[in-house]
Structure formats: C-alpha cells, structure tokens
C-alpha positions as CSV (number, residue, x, y, z in Angstrom):
1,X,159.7,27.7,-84.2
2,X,161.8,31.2,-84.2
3,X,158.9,32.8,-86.3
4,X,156.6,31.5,-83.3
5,X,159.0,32.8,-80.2
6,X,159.0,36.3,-82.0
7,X,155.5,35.8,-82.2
8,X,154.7,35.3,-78.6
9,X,157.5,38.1,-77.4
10,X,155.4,40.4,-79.6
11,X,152.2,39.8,-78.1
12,X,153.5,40.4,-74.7
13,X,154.2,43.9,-75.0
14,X,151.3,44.9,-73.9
15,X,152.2,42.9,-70.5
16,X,155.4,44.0,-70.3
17,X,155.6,46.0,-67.4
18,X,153.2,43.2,-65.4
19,X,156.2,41.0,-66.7
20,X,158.8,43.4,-65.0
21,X,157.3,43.5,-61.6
22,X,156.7,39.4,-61.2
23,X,160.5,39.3,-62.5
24,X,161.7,41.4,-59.8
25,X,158.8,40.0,-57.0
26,X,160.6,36.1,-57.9
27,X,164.3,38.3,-57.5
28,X,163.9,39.7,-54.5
29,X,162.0,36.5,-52.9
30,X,165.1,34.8,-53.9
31,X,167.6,37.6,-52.4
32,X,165.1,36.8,-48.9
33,X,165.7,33.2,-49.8
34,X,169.5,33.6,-49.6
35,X,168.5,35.4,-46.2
36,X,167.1,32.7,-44.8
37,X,169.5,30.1,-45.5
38,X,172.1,32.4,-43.8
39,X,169.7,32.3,-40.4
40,X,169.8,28.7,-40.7
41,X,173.1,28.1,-41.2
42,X,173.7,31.0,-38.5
43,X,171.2,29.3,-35.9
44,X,173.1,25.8,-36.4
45,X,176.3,27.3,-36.2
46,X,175.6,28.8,-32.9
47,X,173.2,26.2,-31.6
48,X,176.5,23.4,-32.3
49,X,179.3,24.8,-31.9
50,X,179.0,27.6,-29.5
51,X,176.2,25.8,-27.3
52,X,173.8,28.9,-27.1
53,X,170.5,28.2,-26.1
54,X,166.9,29.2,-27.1
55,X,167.1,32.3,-24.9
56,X,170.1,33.4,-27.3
57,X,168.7,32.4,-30.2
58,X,165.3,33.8,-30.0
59,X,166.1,37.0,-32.1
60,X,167.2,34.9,-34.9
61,X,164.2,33.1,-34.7
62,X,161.8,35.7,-35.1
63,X,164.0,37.1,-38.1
64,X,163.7,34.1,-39.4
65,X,159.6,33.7,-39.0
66,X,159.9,37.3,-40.7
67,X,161.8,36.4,-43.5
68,X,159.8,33.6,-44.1
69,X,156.3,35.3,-44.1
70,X,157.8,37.7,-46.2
71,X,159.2,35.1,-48.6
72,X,155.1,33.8,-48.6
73,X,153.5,36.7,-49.4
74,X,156.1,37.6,-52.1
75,X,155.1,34.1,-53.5
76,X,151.6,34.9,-53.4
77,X,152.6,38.4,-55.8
78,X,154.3,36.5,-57.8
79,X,151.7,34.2,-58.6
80,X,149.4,36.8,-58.8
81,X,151.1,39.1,-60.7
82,X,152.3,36.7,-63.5
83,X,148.2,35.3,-63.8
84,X,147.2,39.4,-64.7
85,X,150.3,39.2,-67.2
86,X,148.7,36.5,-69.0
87,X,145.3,37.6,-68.3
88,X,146.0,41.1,-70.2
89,X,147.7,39.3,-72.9
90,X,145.2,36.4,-73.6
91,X,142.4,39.3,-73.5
92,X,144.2,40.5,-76.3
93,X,144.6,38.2,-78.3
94,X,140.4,36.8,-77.7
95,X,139.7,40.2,-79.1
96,X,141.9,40.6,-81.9
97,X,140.8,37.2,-82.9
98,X,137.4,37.9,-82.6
99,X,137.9,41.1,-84.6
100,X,139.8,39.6,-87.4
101,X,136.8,36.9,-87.4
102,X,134.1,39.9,-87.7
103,X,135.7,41.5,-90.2
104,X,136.0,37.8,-92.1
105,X,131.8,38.1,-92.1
106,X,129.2,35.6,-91.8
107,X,130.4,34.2,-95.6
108,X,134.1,33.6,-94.8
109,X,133.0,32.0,-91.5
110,X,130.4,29.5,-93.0
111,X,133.1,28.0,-94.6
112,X,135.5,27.3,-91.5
113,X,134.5,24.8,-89.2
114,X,133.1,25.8,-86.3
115,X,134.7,23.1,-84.2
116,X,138.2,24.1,-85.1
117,X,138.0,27.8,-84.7
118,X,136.1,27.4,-81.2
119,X,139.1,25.3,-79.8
120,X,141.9,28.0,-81.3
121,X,140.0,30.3,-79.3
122,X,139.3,28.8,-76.2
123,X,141.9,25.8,-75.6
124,X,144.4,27.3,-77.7
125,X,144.5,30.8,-76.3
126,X,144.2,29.8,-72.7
127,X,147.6,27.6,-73.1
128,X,149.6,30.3,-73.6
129,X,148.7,31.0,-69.8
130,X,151.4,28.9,-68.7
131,X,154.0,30.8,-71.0
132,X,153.5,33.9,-69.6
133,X,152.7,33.3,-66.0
134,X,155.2,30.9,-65.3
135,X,157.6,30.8,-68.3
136,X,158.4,33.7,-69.0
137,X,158.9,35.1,-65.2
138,X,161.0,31.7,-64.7
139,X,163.3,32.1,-67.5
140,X,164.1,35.9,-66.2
141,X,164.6,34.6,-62.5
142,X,166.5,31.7,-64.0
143,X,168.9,34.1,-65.5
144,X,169.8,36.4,-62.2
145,X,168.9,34.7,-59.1
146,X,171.6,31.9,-59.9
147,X,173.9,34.3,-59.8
148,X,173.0,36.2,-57.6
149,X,173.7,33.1,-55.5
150,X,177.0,32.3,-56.9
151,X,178.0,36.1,-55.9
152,X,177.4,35.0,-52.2
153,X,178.7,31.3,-52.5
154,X,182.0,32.3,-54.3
155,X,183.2,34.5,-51.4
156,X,183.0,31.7,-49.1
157,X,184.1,28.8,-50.7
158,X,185.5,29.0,-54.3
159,X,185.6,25.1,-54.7
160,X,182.0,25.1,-54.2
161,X,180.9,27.5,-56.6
162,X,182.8,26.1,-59.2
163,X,181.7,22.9,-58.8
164,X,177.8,24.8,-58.8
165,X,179.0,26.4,-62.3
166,X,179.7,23.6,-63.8
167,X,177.3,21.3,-63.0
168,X,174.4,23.5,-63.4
169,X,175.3,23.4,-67.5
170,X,173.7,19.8,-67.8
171,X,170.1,21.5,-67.0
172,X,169.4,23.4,-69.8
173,X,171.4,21.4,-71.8
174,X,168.9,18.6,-71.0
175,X,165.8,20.9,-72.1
176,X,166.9,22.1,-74.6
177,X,167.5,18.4,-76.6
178,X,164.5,16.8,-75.1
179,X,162.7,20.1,-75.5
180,X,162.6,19.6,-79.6
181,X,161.1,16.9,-79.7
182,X,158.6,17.8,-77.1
183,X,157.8,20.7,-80.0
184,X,156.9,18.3,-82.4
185,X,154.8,15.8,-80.3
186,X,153.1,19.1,-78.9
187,X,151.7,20.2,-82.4
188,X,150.4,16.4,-83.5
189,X,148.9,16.8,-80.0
190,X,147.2,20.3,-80.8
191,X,146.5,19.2,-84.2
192,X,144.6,16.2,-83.0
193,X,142.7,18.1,-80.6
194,X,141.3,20.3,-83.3
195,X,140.4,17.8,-86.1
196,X,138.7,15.9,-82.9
197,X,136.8,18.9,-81.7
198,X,135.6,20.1,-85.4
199,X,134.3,16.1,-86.0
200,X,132.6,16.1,-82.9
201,X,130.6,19.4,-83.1
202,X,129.9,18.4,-87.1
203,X,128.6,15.2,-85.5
204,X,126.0,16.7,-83.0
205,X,124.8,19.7,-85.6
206,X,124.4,16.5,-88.0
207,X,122.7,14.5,-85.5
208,X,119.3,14.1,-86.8
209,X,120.5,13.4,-90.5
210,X,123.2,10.7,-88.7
211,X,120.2,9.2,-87.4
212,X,117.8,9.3,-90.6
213,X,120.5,7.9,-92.5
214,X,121.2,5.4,-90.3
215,X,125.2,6.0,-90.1
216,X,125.8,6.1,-86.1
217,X,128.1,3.6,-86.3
218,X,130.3,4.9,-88.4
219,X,130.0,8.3,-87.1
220,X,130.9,6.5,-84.0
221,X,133.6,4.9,-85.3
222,X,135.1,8.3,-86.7
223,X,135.0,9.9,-83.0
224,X,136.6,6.8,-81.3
225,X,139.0,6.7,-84.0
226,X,139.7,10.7,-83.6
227,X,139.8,9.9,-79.7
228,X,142.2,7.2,-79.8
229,X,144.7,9.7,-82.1
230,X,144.3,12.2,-79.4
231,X,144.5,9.7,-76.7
232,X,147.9,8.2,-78.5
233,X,149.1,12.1,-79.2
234,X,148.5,12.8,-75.2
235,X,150.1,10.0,-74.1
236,X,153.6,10.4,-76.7
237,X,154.0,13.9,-74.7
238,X,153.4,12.5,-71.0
239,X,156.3,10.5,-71.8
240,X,158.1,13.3,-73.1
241,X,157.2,15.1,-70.0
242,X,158.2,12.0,-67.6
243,X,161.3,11.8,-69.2
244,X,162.0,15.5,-69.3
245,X,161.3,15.5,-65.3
246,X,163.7,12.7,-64.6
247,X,166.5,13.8,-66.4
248,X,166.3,16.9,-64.4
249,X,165.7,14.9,-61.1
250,X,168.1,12.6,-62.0
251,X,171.4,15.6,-62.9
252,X,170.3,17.7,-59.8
253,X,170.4,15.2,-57.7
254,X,174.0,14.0,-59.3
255,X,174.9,17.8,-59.1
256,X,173.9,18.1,-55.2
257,X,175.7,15.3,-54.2
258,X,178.8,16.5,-56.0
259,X,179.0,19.5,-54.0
260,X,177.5,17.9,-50.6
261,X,180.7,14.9,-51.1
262,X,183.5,18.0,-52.1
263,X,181.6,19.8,-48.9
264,X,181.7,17.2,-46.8
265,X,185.5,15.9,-47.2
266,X,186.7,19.6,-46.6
267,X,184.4,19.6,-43.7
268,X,186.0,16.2,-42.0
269,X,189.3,17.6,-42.7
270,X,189.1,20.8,-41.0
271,X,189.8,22.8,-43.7
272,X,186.2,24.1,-44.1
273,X,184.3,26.3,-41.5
274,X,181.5,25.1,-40.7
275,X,179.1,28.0,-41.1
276,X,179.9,28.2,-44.8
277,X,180.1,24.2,-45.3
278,X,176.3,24.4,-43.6
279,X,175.3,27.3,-46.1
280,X,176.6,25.6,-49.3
281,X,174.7,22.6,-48.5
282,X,171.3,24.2,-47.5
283,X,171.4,26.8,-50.8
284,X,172.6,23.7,-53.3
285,X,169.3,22.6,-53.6
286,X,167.6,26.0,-54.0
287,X,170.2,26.7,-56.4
288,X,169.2,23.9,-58.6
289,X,165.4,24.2,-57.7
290,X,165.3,27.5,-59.9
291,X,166.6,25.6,-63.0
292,X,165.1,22.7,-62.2
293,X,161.7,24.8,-62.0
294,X,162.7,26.4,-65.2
295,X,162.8,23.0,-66.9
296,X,158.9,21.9,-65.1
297,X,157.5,25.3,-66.9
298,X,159.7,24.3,-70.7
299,X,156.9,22.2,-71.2
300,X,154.4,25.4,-71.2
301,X,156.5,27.1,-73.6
302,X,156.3,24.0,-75.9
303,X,152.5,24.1,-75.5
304,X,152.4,27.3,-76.1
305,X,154.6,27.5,-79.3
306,X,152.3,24.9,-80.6
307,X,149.3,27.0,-79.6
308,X,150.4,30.2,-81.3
309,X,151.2,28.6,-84.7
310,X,147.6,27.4,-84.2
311,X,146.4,30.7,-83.5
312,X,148.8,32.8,-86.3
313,X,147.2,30.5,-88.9
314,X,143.4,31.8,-87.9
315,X,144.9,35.4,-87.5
316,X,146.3,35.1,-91.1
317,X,143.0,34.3,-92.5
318,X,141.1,37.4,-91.1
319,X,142.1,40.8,-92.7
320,X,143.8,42.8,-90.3
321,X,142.2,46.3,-89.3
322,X,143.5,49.5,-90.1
323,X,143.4,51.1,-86.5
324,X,144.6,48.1,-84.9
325,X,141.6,47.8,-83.4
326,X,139.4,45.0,-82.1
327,X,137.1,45.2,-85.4
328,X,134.2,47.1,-83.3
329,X,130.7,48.0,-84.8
330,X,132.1,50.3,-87.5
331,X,133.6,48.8,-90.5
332,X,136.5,51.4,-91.0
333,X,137.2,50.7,-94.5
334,X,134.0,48.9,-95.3
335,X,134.1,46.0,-97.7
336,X,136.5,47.5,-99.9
337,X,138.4,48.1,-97.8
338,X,139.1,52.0,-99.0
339,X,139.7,55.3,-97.2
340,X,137.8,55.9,-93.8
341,X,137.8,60.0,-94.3
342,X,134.5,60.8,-96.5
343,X,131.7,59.2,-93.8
344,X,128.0,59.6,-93.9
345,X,124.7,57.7,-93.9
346,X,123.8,55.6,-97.1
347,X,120.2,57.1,-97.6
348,X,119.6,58.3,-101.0
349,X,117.7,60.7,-102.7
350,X,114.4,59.9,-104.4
351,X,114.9,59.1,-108.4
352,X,118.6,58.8,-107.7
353,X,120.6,55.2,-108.4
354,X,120.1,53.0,-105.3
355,X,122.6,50.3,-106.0
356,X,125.7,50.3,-108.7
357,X,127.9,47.6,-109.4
358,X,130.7,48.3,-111.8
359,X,133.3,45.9,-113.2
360,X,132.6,43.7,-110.2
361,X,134.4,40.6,-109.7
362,X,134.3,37.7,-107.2
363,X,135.7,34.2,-107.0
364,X,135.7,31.5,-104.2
365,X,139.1,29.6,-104.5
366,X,138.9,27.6,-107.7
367,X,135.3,28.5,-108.2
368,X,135.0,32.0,-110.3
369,X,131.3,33.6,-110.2
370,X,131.6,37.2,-111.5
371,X,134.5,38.6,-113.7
372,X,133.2,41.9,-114.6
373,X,129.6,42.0,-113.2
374,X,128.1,45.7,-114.1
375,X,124.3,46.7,-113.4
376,X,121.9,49.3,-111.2
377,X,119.2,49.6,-109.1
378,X,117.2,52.9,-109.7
379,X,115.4,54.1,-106.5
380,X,112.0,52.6,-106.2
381,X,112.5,49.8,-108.8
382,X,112.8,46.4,-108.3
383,X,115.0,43.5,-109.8
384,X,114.9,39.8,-109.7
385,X,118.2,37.7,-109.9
386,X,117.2,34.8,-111.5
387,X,119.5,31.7,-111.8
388,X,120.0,28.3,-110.6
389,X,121.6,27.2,-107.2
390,X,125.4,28.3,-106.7
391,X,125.3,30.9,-109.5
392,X,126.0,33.7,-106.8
393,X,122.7,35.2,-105.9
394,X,123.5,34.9,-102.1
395,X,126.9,36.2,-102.8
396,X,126.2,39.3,-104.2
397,X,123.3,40.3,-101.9
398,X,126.1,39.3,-99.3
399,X,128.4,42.0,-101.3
400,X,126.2,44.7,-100.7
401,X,125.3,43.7,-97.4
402,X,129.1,44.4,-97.0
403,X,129.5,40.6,-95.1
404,X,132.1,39.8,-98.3
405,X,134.5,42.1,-100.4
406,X,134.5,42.4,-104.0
407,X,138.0,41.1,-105.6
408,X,137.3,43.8,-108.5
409,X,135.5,46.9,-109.2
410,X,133.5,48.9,-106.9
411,X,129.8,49.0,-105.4
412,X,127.8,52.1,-104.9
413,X,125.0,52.4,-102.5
414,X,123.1,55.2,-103.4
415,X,125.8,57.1,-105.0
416,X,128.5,56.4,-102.6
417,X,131.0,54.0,-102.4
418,X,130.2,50.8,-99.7
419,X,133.8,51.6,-98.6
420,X,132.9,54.7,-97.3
421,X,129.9,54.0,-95.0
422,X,130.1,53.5,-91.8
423,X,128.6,49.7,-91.3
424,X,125.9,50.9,-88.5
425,X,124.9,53.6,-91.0
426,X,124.6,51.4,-93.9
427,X,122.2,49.1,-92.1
428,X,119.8,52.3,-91.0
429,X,118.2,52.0,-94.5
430,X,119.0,48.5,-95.9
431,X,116.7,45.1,-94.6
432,X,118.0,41.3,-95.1
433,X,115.5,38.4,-95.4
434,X,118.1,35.3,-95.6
435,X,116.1,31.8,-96.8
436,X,115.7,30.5,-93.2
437,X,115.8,33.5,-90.7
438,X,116.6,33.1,-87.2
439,X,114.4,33.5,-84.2
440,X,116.1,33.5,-80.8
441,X,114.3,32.7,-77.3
442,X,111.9,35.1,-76.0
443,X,108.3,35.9,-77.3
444,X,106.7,36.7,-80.8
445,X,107.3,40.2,-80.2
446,X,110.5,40.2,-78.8
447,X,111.5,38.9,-81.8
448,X,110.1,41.1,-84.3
449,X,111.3,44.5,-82.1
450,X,114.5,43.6,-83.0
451,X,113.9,45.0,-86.7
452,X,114.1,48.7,-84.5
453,X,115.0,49.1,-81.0
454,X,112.7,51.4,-79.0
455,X,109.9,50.1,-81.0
456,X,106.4,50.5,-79.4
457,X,104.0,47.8,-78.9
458,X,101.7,49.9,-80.7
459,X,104.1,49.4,-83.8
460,X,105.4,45.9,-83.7
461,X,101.4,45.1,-83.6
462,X,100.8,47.1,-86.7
463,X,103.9,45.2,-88.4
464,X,102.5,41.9,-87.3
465,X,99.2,42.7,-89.1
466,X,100.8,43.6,-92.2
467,X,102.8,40.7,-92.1
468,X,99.9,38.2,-91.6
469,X,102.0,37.3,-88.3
470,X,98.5,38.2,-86.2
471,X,97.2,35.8,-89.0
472,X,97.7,33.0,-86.5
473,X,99.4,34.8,-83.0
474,X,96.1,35.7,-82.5
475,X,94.9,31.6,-82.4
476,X,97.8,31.5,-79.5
477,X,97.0,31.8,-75.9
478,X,99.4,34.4,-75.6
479,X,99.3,36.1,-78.8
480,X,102.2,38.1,-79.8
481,X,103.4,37.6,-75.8
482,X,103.7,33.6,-77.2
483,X,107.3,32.2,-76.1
484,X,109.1,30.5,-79.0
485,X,112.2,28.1,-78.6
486,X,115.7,29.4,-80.2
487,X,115.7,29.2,-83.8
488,X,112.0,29.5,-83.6
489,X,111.0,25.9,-82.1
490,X,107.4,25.8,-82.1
491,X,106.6,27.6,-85.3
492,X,106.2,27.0,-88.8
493,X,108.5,27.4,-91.3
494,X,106.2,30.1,-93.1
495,X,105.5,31.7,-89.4
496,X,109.3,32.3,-88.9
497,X,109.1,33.4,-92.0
498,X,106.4,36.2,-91.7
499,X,108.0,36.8,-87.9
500,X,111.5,37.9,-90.0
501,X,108.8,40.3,-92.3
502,X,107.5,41.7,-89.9
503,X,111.1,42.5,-88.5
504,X,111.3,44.7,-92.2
505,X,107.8,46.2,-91.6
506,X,108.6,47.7,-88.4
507,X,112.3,48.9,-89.6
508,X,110.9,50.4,-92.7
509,X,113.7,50.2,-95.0
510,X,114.9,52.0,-98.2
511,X,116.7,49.0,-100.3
512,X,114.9,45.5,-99.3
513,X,117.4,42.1,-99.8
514,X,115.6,39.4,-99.9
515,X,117.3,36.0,-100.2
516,X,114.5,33.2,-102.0
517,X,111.9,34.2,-99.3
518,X,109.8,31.7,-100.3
519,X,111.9,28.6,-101.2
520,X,111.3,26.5,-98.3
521,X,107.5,27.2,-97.8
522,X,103.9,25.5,-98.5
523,X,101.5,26.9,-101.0
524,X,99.3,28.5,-98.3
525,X,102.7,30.3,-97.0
526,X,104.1,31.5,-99.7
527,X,101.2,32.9,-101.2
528,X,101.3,35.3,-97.7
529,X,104.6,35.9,-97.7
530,X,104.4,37.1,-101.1
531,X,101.6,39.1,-100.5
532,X,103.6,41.2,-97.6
533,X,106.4,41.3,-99.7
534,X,104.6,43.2,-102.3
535,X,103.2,45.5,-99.8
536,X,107.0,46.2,-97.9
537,X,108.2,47.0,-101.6
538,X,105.6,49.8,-102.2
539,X,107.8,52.5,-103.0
540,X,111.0,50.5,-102.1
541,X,114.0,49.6,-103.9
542,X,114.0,45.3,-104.0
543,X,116.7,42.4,-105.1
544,X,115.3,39.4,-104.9
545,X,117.4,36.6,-105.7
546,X,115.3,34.0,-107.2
547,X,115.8,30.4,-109.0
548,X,112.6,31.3,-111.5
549,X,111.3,34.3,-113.2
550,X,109.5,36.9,-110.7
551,X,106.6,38.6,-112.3
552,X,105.7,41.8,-110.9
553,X,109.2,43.3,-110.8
554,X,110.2,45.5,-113.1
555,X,113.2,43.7,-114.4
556,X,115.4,40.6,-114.1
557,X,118.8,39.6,-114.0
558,X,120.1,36.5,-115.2
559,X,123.2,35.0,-113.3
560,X,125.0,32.2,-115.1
561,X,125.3,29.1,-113.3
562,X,127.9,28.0,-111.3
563,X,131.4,27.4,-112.7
C-alpha cells in the first residue's frame, strides 16, 4: 500500500503545478468562506441587537452577494482545475501504457487476455480521476484551511477552539481504521471486475464455437457466476462506504453540538458576546465540512490505490523505454534492445548475407524452443523451415520481424545488427504474410494499397494481376472498387489470401516472411497462391516456415518439435 502511495505521488509530477493552483483556488475560497461568515454574523449582530434596518445594512449585503459570487466562481476553478490535473496525469499514464504494450509486440500480447488489459486501461486508469481531482486537492486544503480557521476562532473564544481541536481528531481517526479495510474490499472488487471483463470478451470472440459445441449454458453459468462475485465484491464496499459516511455524520454532528451546547451556556450567561458566539456557531460546521469532505473523497484514494497496483502489474510486464518515451514508431533499441547511435536502413547489398542468426536463444516460460539456434540467409536464396506445429517457425519469423527479443545471441539483417535499425526502416525492405491475414473495411484496393502508401491505381492493378486477385475481382460488380467487411467478410479464404500477396507485390520487398501461406486453403487456392509466391520470390530472399518439405527452395531447415 506505501509502494502504491509512492507510486501515484510519482505519477503526479507531471501535474504538479495544476495541483498547486487547485490547492490554493480551495484556500483562498475558504479564506472568502471565513469572510462570509463574518458578514453574517456581522448582519445578525446589527440587525438584533442594534435594531438597524435594511437601509443600514444594504452595504453589507452587497459585500456579501460579492463574496459569495466570488466564492462560486472560485468553486467552479477548483473543479476545473483539479479535472485538467487528472486529465494530464491519466494521459500519461494511457500513453506510457500503450508504449510499454507496443514495445511488448503482437507475440507478448497474444498471450494476455484482451479482456483484462482493456479494463486496466480504461476503467482502471480513469479511477484514479477521483485521486487527483478531489483527493489530493482535499487532503492539501484539509491540512491549512482548518487552521486557518482556528487562527480566527482562537482570538475570539479560546474555549471554542479548543473544544474544535479536539474534537476534530476523531475524523481522520475514523478513516483511517475503516479506510484499511476499505483497501482490501477495493482490490477483490477490482480484481473481480477484471476476471469478469476478460470471461466476458473470451465469451463473445468464442461465440460461434460456444454455439457449435453446444456449451451456452455453461458459458452462461460462468458469466452469472463472475457477475454475482462482482455483484457480492460491489456490494462488501457500499457498505464499507455507508458505514464510512455515518461515522463521519455521526462524530460531526457529536462535535457540532459540543461546541453549539459550550456556545450556547456562555451565551445565556452573559459571558459571551454575541457577535463571536454567532460566528463560532455558523463556521463549526464549515469547519468540520472540510474534514468531513476529506473523508467522502478517502474512498477515491482507496479506489485508486487498488487501481494503480492493477496498472503497476501491466507496466511491469512491458519493457520500459530508454528515452522515457511513449514507445513511438521507432524502436530505439530494436529487439535487442542495444545501442540507438549506429542507425541506417536494413537494405543490403546484392550477394551479401540477408539474414544471420548466431547463438540464438528463445524460451516461452517453461517451454524452451531454441538454445543456440545458428544459420544464414544469402541474398537471393530461399529457405524453408520445416517442422511440426509449436516447434517455433512463427517465433523466429516473429524474431526478425523484431515483434519478440532473442533471450541469447544476436540477429543480423543484412549485415547489421536488428538492434540497430530503426523499426520504420527495417520494414522498407522486409514483407510478412502471417497464416490468416487481415483485411479491414473499405474496398479490394484499399486494402492492397496499404502494402505502399501513395501507390497508383495503375500499380495496385498490376499487383492484383500478378497475384491472381483480378482472377475473380474482375467477376464482381465493382471489381477492385468491391467493399469487403472487416476481416475480409465476404471473401474466400484463398481471396484474402491473394489480397495480402498482392499487398507484397505492390511493396516490392527485399527479404519475403511468409508464415504457412497456404495451410488453410483449397487445392484450387493454394495452387495460386503458390504460383505468386514463386513469382514475388524471383530474385528475393524467402523463409518460409512450413510443416512439410518445400521443393523449389534452395534449402531447408529442420526445427525440432516442440519441448
């Protein structure tokens, strides 16, 4: 719970002069505050016991109509300035996250569930709101204005200010023993909300095999299970939170009728003025209504404490960067992580070495694939890995792709090390065909242009012929101008597949990656696709990873299978 406060304090650097200037907006609205109670009491004083009438009284008045619009618009700032404190601190944080998660790559992330990570970065993040626009500020205001208050009550009637003193102890005292157990209901709470909002999003990406396999009961049983444990976790810290509020109710009321009784008696006995007997009793309960607003915004900090252990654990799983940065389009040290100094484009010479692994090693936890994996790519040649499912073949294209880092040894592209290439520059020359590609929302040739911006229509048709995509566009009423759903709804698996290659055709590559292009296609579509493949690798460097033997490449190599 420390490690977390440090935590959060650290974050808010950034916001710290925001935090400043709502600190001393809530002061000085309190200093008007004090103002104002001394018009009242000075109106009633006048009004009662000197008999002066509205005529008299009308200057007072309108100072206090001032003092009060004042005190409104400062409230407004306040507000206002504490939301931008948290605003420039959760902004932060979205984009350090979302760095750390970039620089995890697309192989770290298929492992974490998507459900989880979402809800640290929406519901998690945005809780922290309430710690830094009203915690925060409170706590700060909580520690002067009080005071500040005492320095005016004390002067008048010693008595009272004592008996402010000392009763005002029970507040925080109260927070700060319901306030641990408020902690631990607030992290089952957060923890419940995440294992709820991972099951939930596994259950609607699983939908159709749910379905097929007939298991919506029990999938349904699992979600009302997980919303009943959330349900149960909500309710355990609404309690907390009801009892929180009337214990603080409950001693300020106890502690204002202390001082109103010790008030009141001095009062009937004539040995109290009654401009400062009026004064003590109408500033009591502000007095108490700044702890007592301190206690209402205790809750926020245990949300939020629960929230940033949440959020530390992602952030410990992403590599930090080396400029502090938010992970932007350059990889700074690459997937090795090295020195950022030596920078330049990874094309390579003709007849030089394309791709060199040395000493290479790579393990998933508890599941070694290479120990000291050592081979090269000459310019132009190709190479098929050949080896059954989970032997590593995705893994190592995903090594040079730089989406994972080796855990030993180096990689060279084309005599460099992949540490040392800028991660825009690496992909100028390098092309990816994954096993099941995506298409996003827009038409046939939308979708291959993205293999090079600024590509003419001229050229995306030419990479469409060559990659038999005109084979059946042209059969469409539209042609190449043919809208396809996201992920390519409305096509083939073998016409997403030739879309992707023609995506390579138009970018022109040096050193093709192609993941088991064909693995998932019919005869008639894998004997095109592997037709365009041949004619993409004239003159090419390839790797493709294969479960069988690949003639026409010039060599193999055989991964072992998977430990």
């Amino acid at each position: 719970m420390a490690g977390d406060s440090r935590w959060l304090a650290g974050r808010g650097r950034p916001a710290r002069p925001l935090l400043i200037l709502t600190v001393a907006l809530g002061e000085l609205s309190g200093i008007l505050l004090i103002v104002q109670t001394a018009l009242l009491a000075s109106i009633g004083n006048r009004a009662i016991l000197q008999g002066e009438g509205l005529r008299e009284l009308a200057p007072r008045f309108a100072e206090l109509l001032a003092v009060m619009a004042l005190r409104v618009l400062l409230a407004w700032a306040v507000k206002r300035s504490g939301f931008e404190c948290a605003s420039v601190v959760k902004r932060a944080l979205r984009r350090d996250l979302i760095g750390g998660l970039r620089r995890l790559g697309p192989l770290a992330l298929s492992r974490m569930r998507a459900g989880e990570t979402s809800q640290v970065l929406v519901d998690s993040v945005e809780a922290l709101e309430g710690y830094y626009a009203g915690y925060l500020p409170q706590r700060a205001i909580a520690s002067l204005l009080p005071f500040t208050i005492l320095a005016v009550v004390f002067p008048l009637d010693w008595i009272s200010g004592l008996a402010l003193s000392l009763t005002a102890v029970f507040l925080p005292l109260s927070m700060i023993v319901i306030g641990e157990e408020a902690h631990a209901r607030n992290q089952a709470l957060w923890a419940s909300l995440a294992r709820i909002s991972g099951r939930f999003l596994d259950a609607l990406r699983g939908l159709a095999t749910v379905k097929i396999f007939g298991a919506q009961r029990r999938e349904l049983e699992e979600i009302e299970r997980s919303s009943e444990e959330y349900r149960l976790a909500t309710m355990s810290v609404l309690r907390i939170a009801f009892v929180s509020s009337f214990m603080l109710e409950l001693i300020t009321a106890v502690s204002i009728a202390i001082v109103a009784v010790l008030t009141g008696l001095r009062l009937l006995s004539g040995t109290m003025g009654f401009f400062p007997g009026y004064f003590i009793l109408l500033i009591a309960p502000e007095y108490f209504l700044v702890l007592r607003s301190l206690g209402a915004q205790y809750h926020s900090r245990m949300g939020a404490m629960s929230a940033a252990e949440q959020i530390r654990e992602l952030m410990m799983k992403a590599p930090p960067s080396a400029e502090g940065g938010d992970g932007g389009t350059e990889a700074k040290a690459g997937a090795q992580g090295g020195p950022t100094a030596a920078r330049g484009s990874p094309r390579r010479e003709r007849g030089g070495t394309a791709v060199e692994f040395r000493q290479v090693a790579f393990s998933y936890p508890g599941r070694p694939l290479f120990d000291s994996l050592s081979f090269s790519l000459a310019e132009g040649e190709s190479l098929a890995l050949v080896g059954p499912s989970g032997c590593g073949k995705s893994t190592l294209l995903s090594l040079i792709l730089g989406l994972a880092a080796c855990q030993g040894g180096s990689i060279s592209l084309g005599g460099r090390e992949l540490g040392l290439i800028d991660r825009s520059e690496l992909y100028e020359d390098l092309a990816w065909l994954p096993q099941r590609p995506s298409l996003f929302h827009g038409t046939i040739a939308y979708n291959i242009g993205l293999g090079r911006r600024g590509a003419s229509s001229g050229e995306i048709a030419l990479a469409a012929r060559a990659s038999h995509v005109l084979d059946f566009a042209e059969l469409l009423p539209s042609g190449l101008d043919t809208q396809v759903g996201e992920g390519g709804r409305s096509l083939s698996a073998g016409q997403i597949q030739r879309v992707a290659l023609a995506r390579l055709f138009l970018r022109s590559p040096g050193l093709l990656l192609l993941d088991e292009p064909t693995a998932h296609l019919d005869g008639e579509s894998e004997a095109l696709v592997r037709e365009s493949i041949r004619a993409l690798a004239e003159g090419r460097s390839l790797i493709l990873a294969t479960h069988r033997s690949a003639p026409g490449l010039d060599r193999s190599l055989v991964l072992g299978a998977a430990k």
